[in-house]
DOKOL-587158 format. One record per residue (C-alpha): residue number from 1; residue in one letter; z negated, y negated, x. Coordinates in nm, 3 decimals, decimal comma. Each point is the difference from the previous one (the first is absolute). Example, Ala and Ser with C-alpha at 12.3 -4.5 7.8 and 13.67 -1.06 7.14 Angstrom:
residues 2
1; A; -0,780; 0,450; 1,230
2; S; 0,066; -0,344; 0,137
end
This chain:
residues 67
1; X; -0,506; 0,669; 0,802
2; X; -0,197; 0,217; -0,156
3; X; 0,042; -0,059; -0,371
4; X; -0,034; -0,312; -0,269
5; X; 0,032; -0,361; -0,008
6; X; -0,190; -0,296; -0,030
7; X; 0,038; -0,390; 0,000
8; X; -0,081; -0,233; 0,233
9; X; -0,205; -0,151; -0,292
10; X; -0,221; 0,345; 0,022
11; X; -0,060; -0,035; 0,407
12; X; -0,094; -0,361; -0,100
13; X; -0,247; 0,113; -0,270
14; X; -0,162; 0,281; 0,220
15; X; -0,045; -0,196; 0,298
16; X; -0,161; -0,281; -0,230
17; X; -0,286; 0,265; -0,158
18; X; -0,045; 0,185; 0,372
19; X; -0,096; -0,367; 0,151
20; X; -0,156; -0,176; -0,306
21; X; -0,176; 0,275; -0,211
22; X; -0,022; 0,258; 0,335
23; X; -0,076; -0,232; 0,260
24; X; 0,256; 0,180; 0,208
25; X; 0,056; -0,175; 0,351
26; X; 0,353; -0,125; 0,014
27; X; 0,085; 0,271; 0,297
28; X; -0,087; 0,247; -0,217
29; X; 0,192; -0,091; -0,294
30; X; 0,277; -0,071; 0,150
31; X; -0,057; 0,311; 0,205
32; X; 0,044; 0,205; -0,436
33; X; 0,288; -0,246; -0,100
34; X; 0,161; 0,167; 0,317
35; X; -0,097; 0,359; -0,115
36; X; 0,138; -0,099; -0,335
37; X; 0,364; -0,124; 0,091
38; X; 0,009; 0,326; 0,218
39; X; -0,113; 0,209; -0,299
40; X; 0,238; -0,206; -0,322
41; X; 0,337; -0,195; 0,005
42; X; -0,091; -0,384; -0,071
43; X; 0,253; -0,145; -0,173
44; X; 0,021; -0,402; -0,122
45; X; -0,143; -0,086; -0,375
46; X; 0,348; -0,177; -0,103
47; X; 0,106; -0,131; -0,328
48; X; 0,210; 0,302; -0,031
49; X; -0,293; 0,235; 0,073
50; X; -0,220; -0,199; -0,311
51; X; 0,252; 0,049; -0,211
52; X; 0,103; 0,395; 0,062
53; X; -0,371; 0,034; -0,073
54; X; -0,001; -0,164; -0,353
55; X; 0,138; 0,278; -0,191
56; X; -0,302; 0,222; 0,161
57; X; -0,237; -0,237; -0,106
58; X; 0,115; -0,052; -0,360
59; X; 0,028; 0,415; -0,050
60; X; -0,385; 0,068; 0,125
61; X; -0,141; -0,346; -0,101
62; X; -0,110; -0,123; 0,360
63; X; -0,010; -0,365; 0,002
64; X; 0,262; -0,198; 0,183
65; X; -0,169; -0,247; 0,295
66; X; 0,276; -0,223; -0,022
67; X; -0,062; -0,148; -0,373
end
């Protein structure tokens, strides 16, 4: 890997804006979801993960998704 990390709820957000708002063909988008889990580590959005991320949210005043 080359460096950073994502979710699987970020690969599930891009490929929804490359085939809804860019009208990508689905061999093409999955064709840069498989560039991007080359590029990043995907990890699982877990309860565990939501909550390690709280005290970042609360400290820069980014707005939790799970209220």
């Amino acid at each position: 890997m080359l460096g950073g990390t994502i979710s699987v709820q970020v690969l599930n957000e891009i490929a929804n804006v490359l085939r809804r708002k860019m009208q990508m063909s689905w061999p093409d988008t999955h064709l840069f979801l498989d560039m991007i889990r080359a590029l990043l580590t995907v990890e699982p959005v877990t309860v565990a993960t939501h909550e390690m991320g709280q005290p970042s949210q609360s400290a820069t005043g980014f707005p939790s998704m799970m209220r």
